[in-house]
C-alpha positions as CSV (number, residue, x, y, z in Angstrom):
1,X,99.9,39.4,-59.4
2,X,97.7,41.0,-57.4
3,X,98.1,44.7,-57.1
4,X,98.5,47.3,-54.0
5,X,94.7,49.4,-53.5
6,X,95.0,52.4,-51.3
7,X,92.0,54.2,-49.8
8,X,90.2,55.4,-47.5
9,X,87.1,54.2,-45.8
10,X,84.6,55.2,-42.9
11,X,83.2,52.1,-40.7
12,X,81.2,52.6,-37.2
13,X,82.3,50.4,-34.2
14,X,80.0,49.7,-31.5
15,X,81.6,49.6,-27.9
16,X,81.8,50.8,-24.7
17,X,84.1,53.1,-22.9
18,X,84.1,55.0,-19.5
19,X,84.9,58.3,-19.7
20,X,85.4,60.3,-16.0
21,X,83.8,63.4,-15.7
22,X,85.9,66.3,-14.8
23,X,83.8,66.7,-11.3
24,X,84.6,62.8,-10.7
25,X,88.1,63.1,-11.6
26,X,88.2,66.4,-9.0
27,X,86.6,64.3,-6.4
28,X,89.2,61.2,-6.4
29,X,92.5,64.0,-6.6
30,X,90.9,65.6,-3.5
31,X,90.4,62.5,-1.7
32,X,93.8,60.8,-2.6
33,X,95.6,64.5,-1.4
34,X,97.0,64.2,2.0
35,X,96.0,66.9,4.8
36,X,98.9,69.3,4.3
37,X,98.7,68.8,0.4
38,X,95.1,69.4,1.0
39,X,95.2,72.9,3.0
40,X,97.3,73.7,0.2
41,X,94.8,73.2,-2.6
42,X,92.2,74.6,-0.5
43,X,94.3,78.1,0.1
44,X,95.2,78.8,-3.7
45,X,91.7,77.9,-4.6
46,X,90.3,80.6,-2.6
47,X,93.3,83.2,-4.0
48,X,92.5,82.2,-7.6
49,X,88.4,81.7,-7.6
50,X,86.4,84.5,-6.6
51,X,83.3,82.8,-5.8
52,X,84.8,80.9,-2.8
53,X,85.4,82.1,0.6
54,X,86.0,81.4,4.1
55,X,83.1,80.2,6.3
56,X,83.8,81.4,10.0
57,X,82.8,78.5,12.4
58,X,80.3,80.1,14.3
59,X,77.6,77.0,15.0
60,X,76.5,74.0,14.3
61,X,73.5,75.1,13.3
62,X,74.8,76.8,10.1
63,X,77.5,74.4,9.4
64,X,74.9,71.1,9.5
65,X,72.6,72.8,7.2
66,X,75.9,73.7,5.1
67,X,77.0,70.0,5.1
68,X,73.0,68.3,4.6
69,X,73.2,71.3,1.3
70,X,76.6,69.7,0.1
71,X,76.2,65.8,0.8
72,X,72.4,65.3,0.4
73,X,73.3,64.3,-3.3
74,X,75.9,61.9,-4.9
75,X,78.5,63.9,-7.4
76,X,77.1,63.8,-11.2
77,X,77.6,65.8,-14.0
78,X,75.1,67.7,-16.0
79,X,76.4,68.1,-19.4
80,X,74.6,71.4,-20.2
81,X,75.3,72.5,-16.6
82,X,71.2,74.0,-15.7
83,X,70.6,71.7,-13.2
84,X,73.7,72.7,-11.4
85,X,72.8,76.9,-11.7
86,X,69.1,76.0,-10.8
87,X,70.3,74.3,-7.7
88,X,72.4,77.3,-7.1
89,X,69.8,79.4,-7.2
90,X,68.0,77.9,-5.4
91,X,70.1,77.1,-2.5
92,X,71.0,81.4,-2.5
93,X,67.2,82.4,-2.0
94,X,66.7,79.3,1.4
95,X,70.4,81.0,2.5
96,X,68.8,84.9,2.1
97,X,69.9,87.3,4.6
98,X,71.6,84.5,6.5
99,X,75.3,85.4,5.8
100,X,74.0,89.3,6.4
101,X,73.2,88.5,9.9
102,X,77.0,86.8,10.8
103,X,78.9,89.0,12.8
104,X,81.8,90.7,11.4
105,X,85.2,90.7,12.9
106,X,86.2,94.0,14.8
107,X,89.4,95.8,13.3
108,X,91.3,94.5,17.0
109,X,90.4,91.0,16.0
110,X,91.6,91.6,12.0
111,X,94.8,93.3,13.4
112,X,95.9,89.7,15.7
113,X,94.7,87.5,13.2
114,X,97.7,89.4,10.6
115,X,100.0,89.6,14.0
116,X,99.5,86.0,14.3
117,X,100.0,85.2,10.3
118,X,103.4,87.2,10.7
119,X,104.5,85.6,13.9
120,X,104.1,82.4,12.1
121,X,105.9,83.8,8.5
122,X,108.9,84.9,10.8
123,X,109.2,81.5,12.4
124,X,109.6,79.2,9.1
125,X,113.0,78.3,8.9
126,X,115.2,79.2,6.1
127,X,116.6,76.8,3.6
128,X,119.7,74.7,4.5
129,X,122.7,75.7,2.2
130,X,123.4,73.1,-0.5
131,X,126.7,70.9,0.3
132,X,128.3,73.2,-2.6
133,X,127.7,76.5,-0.7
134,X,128.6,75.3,2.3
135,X,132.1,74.5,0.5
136,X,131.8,77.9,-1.3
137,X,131.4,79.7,1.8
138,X,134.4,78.1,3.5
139,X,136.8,78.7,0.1
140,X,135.9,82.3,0.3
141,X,136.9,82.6,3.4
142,X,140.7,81.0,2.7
143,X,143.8,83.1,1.9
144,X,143.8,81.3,-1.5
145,X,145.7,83.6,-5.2
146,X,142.6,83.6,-7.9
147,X,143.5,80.5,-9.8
148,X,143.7,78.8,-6.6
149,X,140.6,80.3,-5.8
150,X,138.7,79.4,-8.9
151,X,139.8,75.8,-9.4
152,X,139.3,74.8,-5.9
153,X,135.4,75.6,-6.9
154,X,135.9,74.0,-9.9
155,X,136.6,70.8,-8.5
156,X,133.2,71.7,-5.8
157,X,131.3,71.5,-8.6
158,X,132.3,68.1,-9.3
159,X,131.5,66.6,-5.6
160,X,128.4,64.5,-6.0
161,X,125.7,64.8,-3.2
162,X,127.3,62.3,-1.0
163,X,130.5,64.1,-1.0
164,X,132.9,61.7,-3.2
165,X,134.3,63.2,-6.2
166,X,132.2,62.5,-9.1
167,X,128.7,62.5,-11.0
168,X,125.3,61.5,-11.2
169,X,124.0,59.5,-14.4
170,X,120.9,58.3,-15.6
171,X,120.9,54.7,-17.1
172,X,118.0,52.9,-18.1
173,X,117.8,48.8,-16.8
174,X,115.3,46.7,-17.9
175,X,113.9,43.4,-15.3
176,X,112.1,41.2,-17.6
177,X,110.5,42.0,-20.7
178,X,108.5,45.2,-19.6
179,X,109.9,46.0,-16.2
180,X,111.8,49.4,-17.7
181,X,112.8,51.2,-15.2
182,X,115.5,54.8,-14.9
183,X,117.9,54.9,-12.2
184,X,121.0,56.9,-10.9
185,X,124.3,55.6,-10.8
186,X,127.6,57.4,-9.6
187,X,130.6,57.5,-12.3
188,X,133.9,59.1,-10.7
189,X,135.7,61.6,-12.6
190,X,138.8,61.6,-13.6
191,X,141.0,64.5,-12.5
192,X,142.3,65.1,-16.1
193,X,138.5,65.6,-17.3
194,X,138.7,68.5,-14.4
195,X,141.6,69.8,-15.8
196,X,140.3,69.6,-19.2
197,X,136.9,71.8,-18.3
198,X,139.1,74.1,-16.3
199,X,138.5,77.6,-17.9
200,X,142.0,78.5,-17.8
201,X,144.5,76.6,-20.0
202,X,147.1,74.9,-19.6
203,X,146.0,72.7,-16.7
204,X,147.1,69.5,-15.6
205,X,145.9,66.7,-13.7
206,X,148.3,67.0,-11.1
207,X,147.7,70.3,-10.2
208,X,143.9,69.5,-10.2
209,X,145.3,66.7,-7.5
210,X,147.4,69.6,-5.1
211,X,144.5,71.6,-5.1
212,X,141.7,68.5,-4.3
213,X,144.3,67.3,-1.6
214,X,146.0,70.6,0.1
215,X,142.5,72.6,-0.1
216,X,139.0,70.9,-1.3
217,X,139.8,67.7,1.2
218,X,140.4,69.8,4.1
219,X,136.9,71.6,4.0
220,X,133.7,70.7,6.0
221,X,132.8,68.1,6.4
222,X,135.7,66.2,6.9
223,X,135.8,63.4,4.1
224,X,134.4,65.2,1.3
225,X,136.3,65.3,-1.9
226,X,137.1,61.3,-1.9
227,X,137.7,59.5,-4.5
228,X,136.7,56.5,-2.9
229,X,135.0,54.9,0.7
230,X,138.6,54.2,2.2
231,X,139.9,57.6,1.3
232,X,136.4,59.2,2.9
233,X,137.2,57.5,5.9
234,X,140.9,57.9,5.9
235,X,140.2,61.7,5.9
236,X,138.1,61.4,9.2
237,X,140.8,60.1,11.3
238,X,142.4,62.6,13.3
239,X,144.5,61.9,16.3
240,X,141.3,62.4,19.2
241,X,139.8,59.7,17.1
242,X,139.6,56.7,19.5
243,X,141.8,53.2,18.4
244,X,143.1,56.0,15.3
245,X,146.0,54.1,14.2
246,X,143.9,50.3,14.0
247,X,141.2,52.2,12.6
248,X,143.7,53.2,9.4
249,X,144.5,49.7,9.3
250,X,141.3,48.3,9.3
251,X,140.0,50.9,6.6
252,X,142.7,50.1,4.3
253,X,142.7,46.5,4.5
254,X,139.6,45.0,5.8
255,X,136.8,46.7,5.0
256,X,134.7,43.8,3.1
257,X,135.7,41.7,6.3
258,X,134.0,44.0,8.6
259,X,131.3,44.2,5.9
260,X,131.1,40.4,6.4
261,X,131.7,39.9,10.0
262,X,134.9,38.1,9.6
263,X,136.5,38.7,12.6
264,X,138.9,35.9,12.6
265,X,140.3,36.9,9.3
266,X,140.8,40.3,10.4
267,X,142.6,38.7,14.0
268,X,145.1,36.4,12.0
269,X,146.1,39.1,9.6
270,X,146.6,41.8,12.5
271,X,147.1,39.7,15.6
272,X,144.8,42.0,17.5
273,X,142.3,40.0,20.1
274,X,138.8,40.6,19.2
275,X,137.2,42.8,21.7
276,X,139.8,45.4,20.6
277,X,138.9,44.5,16.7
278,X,135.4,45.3,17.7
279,X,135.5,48.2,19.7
280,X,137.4,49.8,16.4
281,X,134.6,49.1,14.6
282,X,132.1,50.7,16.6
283,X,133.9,53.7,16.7
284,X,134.4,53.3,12.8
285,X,130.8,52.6,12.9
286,X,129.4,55.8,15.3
287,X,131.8,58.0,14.4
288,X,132.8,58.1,10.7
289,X,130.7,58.7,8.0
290,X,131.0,57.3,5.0
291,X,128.4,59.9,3.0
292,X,129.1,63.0,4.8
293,X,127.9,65.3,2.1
294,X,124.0,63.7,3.0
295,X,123.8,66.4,5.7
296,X,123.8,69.0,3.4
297,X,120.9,70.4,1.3
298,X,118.2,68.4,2.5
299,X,114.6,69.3,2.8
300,X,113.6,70.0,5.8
301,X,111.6,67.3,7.8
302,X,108.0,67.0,6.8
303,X,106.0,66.9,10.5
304,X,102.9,64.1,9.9
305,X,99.6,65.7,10.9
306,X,97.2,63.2,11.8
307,X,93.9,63.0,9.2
308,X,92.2,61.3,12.2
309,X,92.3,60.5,15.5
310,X,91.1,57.3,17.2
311,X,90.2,57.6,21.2
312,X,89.1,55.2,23.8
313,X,86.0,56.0,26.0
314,X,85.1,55.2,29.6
315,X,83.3,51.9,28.3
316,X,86.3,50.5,26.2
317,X,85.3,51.7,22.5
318,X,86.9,53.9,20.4
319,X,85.7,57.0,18.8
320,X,86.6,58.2,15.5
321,X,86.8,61.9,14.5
322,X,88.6,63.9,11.7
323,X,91.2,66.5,12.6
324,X,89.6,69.6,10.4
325,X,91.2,72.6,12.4
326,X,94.3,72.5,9.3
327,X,91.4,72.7,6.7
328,X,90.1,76.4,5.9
329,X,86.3,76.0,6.1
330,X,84.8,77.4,2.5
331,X,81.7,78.2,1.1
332,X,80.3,79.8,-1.8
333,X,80.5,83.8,-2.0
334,X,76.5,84.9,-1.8
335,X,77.7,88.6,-2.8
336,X,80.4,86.8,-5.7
337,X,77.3,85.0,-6.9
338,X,75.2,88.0,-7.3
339,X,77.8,88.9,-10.2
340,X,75.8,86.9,-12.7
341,X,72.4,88.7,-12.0
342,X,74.0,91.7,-13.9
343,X,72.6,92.7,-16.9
344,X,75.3,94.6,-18.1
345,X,77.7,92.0,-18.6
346,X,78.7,90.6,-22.1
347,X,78.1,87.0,-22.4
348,X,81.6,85.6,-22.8
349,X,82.2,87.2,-19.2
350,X,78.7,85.7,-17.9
351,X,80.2,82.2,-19.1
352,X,83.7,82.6,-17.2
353,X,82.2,83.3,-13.8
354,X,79.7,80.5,-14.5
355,X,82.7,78.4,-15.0
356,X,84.2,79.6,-12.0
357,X,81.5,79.3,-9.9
358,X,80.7,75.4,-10.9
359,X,84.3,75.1,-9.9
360,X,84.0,76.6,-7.0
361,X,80.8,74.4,-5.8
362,X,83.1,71.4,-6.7
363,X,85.5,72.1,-4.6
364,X,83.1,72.1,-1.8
365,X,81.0,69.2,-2.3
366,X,84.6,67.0,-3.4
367,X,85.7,68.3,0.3
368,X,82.9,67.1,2.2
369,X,82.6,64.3,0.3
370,X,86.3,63.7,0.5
371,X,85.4,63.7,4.7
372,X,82.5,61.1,4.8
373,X,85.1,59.3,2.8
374,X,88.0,58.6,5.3
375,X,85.8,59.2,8.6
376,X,83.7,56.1,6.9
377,X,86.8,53.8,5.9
378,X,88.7,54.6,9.0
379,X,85.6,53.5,11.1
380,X,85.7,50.4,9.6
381,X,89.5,49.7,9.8
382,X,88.8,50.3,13.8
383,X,86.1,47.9,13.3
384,X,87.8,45.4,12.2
385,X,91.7,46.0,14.2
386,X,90.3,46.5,17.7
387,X,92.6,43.8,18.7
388,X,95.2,46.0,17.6
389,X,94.3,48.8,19.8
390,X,93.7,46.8,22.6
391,X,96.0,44.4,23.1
392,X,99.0,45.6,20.7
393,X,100.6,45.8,17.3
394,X,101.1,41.6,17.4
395,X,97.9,40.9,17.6
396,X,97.1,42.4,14.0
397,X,94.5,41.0,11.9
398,X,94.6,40.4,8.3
399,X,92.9,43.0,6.3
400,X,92.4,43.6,2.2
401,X,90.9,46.8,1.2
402,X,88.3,44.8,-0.6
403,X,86.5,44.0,2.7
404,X,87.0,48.2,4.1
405,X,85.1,48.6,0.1
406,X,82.3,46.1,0.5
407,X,81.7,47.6,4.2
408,X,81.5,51.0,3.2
409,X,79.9,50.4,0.0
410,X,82.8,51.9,-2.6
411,X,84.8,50.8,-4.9
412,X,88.6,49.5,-3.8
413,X,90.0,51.9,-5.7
414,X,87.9,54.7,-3.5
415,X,89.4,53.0,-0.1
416,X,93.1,53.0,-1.6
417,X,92.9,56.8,-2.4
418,X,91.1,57.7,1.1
419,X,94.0,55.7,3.1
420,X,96.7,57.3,1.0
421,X,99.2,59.2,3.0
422,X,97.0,59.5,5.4
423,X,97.8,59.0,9.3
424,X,95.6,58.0,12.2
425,X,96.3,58.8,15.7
426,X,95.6,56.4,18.5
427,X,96.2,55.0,21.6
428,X,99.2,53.0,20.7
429,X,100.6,55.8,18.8
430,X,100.7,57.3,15.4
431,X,100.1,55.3,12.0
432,X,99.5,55.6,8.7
433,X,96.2,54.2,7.4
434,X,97.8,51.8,5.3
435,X,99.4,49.9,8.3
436,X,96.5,48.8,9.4
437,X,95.8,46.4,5.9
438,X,97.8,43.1,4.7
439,X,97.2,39.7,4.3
440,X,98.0,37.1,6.2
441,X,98.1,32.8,6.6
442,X,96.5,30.3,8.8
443,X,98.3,28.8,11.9
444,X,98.0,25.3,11.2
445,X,97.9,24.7,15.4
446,X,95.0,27.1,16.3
447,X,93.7,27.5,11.8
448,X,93.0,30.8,12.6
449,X,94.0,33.4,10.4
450,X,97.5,35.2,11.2
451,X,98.3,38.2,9.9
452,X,102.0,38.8,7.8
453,X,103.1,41.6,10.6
454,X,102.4,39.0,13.6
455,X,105.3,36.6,11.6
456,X,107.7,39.5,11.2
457,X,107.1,40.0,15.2
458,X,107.7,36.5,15.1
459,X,110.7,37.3,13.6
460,X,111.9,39.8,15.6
461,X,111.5,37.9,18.6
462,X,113.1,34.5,17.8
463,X,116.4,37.0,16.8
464,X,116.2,38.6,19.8
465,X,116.4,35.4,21.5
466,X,119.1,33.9,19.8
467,X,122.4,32.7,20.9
468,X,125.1,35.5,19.6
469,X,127.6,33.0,19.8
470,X,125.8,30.8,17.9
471,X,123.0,32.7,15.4
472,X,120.7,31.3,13.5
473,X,120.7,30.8,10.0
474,X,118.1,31.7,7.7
475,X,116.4,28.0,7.0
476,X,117.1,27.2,11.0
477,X,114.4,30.5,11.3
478,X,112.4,28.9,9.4
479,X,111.9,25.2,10.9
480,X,111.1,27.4,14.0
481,X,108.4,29.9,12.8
482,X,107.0,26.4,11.1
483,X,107.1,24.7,14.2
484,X,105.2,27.7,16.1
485,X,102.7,27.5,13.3
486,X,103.4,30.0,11.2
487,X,103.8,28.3,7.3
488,X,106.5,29.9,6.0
489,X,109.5,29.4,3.3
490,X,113.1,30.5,3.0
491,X,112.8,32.9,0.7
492,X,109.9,34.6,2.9
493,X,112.2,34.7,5.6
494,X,114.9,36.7,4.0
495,X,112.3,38.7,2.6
496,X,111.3,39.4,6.2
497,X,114.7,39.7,7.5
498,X,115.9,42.4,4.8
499,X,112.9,44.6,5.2
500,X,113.8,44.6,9.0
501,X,117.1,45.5,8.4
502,X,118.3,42.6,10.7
503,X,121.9,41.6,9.5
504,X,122.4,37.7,8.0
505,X,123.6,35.4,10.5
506,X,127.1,36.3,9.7
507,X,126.9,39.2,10.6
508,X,125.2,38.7,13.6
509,X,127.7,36.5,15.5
510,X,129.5,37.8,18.6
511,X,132.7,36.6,17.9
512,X,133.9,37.5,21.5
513,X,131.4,35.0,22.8
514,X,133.0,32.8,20.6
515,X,136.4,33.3,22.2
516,X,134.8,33.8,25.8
517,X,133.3,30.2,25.4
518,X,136.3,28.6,24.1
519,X,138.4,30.4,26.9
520,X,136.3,30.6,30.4
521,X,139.7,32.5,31.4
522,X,139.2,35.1,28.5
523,X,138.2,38.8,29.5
524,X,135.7,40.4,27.3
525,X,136.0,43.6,28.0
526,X,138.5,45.7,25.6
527,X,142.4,45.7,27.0
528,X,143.9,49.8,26.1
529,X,147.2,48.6,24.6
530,X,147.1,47.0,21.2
531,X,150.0,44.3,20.0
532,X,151.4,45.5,17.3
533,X,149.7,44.5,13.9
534,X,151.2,42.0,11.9
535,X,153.9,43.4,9.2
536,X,151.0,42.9,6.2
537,X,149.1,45.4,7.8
538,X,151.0,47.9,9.1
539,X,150.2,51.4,9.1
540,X,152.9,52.4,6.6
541,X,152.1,49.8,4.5
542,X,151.4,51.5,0.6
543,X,147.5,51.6,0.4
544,X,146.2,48.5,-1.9
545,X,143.1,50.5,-2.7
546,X,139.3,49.6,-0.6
547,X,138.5,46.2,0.2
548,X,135.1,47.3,0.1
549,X,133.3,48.7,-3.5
550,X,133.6,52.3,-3.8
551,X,131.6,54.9,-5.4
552,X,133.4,54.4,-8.6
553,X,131.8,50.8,-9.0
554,X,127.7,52.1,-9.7
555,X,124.5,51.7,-7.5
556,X,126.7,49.0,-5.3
557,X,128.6,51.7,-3.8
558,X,125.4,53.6,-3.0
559,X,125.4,50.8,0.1
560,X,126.9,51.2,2.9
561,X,128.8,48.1,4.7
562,X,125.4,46.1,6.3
563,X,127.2,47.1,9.7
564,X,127.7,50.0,8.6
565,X,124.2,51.4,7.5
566,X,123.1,52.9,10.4
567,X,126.3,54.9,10.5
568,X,125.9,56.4,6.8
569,X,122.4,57.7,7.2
570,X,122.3,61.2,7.8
């Protein structure tokens, strides 16, 4: 039997390994940061490094010698770090007595450019109060005894961003064998768990309920505090609400039929014609809200500043030029830099400036270099989508980044971080730089190469043009893009059709069409009386919960109805 040997050993392995240098890795986060990200950086560099300042745009002279000085070279790093403090050196005896001979700004000027930094300080809204605050706020304000008081805010506390009664969890779902992914799903909470983590005891469920329904479900907005879609939409109906009473109706018993256009089940159950069916669901669909809590506690909308801007001349071609007036213009502090001719300073001070200032000069070659970057790959995107800007957004050409690389003369990896988040301005409006790449097939009529965005227009247009009566279906889309020339399958089509947010053909039919057709004699438009529903349905009836899935059922009830999608976004 052989027996167990433990040890240890040394062995050398020969191989190779890239290994970023701190400057590189600099350069690629500067060029992947967006403009506003970027002004950012730039601004709490210049408050945390002494050896950067602002450069005043006074010329071009200056500035071209600044940029030839930071982009005659390529970024590399010099272990020891001489080369970098000769060059340094060298580049402060050629700038001597130049930054001595810049005019100063007068104390007048100093004093507007504070009034203006104020002016802009006082104009930055405040945050929007959390949908909890806003409920807060509103409690306070109520002639409400303590307990009443303080349970009533217990129960806020349990109202999940959207405004339903509940909780957010994190549960971890695996696609495939290494898709792992973490995700939020809403679990409800029972009203005896609120009783339960009430700080005063005894408390029971059903006074938890008096207080959700007699206080907490009368706050703003209307609808908040439900325990489920129906309820959220039950609690929005007041008597001013148009078709009130078939709206009631519909929510409590046919909410998965307006989810799946079914018109005709919803008109043999309630024996209402179908132009009055439908005009109660546009008002359910423009009026009620079936997240109302969304509105609450949202950041506030991020404007899009343009990294470029495209323009067309006199002759028909298009200039490119970078937007720089959002990016402070720095340089290297001559007077910081004359710090480290000091004798009297120890060395491990001498070594933290010099750290510092190769930080600094970084900073400003990874900027500049960061702007030959996207003013280069934008130049060839124009290059190559001038049919875009000329004759319109169908007329798209396929583009991979790997051509933009080869063109320019980088890596792919360098296009995909310049075009990141950044946006272009041009003729035919504003876009982000990533638009303007996909692939694409060939038409087998003309075999030229047509680009994916040209079949969703395609798309778009052949729905457009359908019969409402009579929609097509999703394999019906299909023969026709085929026929056209466009090589597509099914499952492309729904692809399509799902990131265009254009309804199945189910939902899509007009189903008083249907009835006009059927009856030439039939009037479309919406009569103001309404039959009385059928006995199933009437408004009395007890409530046999929501037809359609409600919060308490996980990520499904994150989903809106398809029709009603537009409705729910805040």
């Amino acid at each position: 039997m052989s027996s167990l040997r433990l040890g240890m050993d040394m062995q050398l392995i020969q191989g190779q390994k890239m290994i970023l240098a701190p400057r590189m890795i600099q350069s690629m986060e500067i060029l992947q940061l967006p403009l506003a990200d970027l002004q950012a950086r730039i601004e709490r560099e210049l408050q945390e490094n002494p050896f950067l300042e602002l450069r005043e745009r006074l010329g071009e002279a200056a500035s071209s010698r600044a940029k030839e000085e930071s982009s005659a070279e390529p970024l590399h790093y010099d272990e020891s770090g001489a080369s970098e403090y000769e060059r340094l050196e060298q580049l402060n005896r050629e700038w001597e007595g130049v930054f001595d001979d810049e005019p100063r700004l007068s104390r007048s000027a100093v004093e507007e450019a504070g009034e203006r930094k104020l002016e802009v300080m006082a104009n930055v809204p405040d945050r929007a109060p959390s949908l909890q605050e806003h409920l807060a706020a509103q409690i306070a304000e109520w002639d409400l005894d303590d307990r009443t008081r303080r349970l009533a805010l217990h129960i806020c506390s349990y109202i999940d961003r959207t405004g339903y009664l509940g909780t957010r969890v994190s549960i971890r779902t695996r696609r495939g064998q290494r898709d792992e992914h973490e995700e939020e799903i809403f679990r409800p909470v029972p009203l005896s768990e609120i009783a339960a983590t009430f700080d005063e005891q005894p408390t029971t469920a059903e006074e938890v309920e008096q207080v959700l329904l007699n206080v907490v479900q009368k706050l703003d907005p209307p609808g908040v505090g439900a325990r489920n879609m129906a309820e959220c939409l039950l609690l929005q109906i007041t008597e001013e609400t148009p078709h009130a009473d078939m709206l009631r109706v519909l929510i409590r018993d046919h909410l998965e039929d307006i989810a799946h256009n079914r018109l005709p089940v919803i008109q043999r159950a309630t024996h209402w014609d179908i132009p009055a069916i439908q005009a109660a669901i546009e008002t359910l669909r423009h009026q009620l809200d079936p997240k109302p809590g969304l509105r609450f506690g949202e950041s506030e909308a991020r404007y899009v500043l343009p990294d470029v801007i495209v323009e067309r001349t006199d002759d028909g071609n298009y200039t490119v030029r970078l937007v720089e007036d959002w990016v402070p213009p720095i340089r290297i502090s001559r007077r910081t830099v004359e710090l480290l001719r000091r004798t009297d300073l120890d060395e491990p001070t001498r070594q933290m400036l010099r750290k510092k200032l190769q930080a600094a000069d970084w900073l400003v070659k990874a900027v500049e270099q960061r702007r030959q970057t996207i003013l280069k790959v934008t130049q060839a995107i124009i290059e190559h989508q001038r049919p875009f800007l000329d004759l319109g957004p169908e007329h798209i050409q396929p583009l991979k980044m790997q051509q933009i690389a080869e063109q320019v003369g980088v890596h792919v990896t360098t296009v995909s971080r310049a075009v990141d988040e950044k946006w272009v301005q041009t003729p035919r409006g504003l876009f982000p730089l990533k638009r303007f790449f996909g692939g694409g097939k060939a038409n087998e009529q003309t075999g030229e190469d047509v680009a994916y965005e040209v079949i969703k227009q395609k798309l778009l247009e052949l729905v457009a043009q359908e019969d409402k009566a009579n929609p097509l279906s999703d394999e019906e889309l299909v023969a026709r893009l085929n026929a056209a020339g466009y090589p597509v399958k099914r499952r492309t089509v729904t692809k399509y059709r799902k990131l265009l947010n254009i309804p199945s053909s189910r939902q899509r039919k007009d189903w008083s069409r249907v009835e006009a057709r059927a009856d030439p004699t039939a009037q479309v438009e919406v009569s103001s009386a309404y039959p009385p529903p059928h006995p199933a349905g009437r408004p009395d009836a007890p409530e046999a919960g929501p037809a359609f899935p409600s919060p308490s059922l996980g990520p499904a009830a994150e989903q809106p109805p398809a029709d009603m999608e537009e409705a729910s976004r805040p």
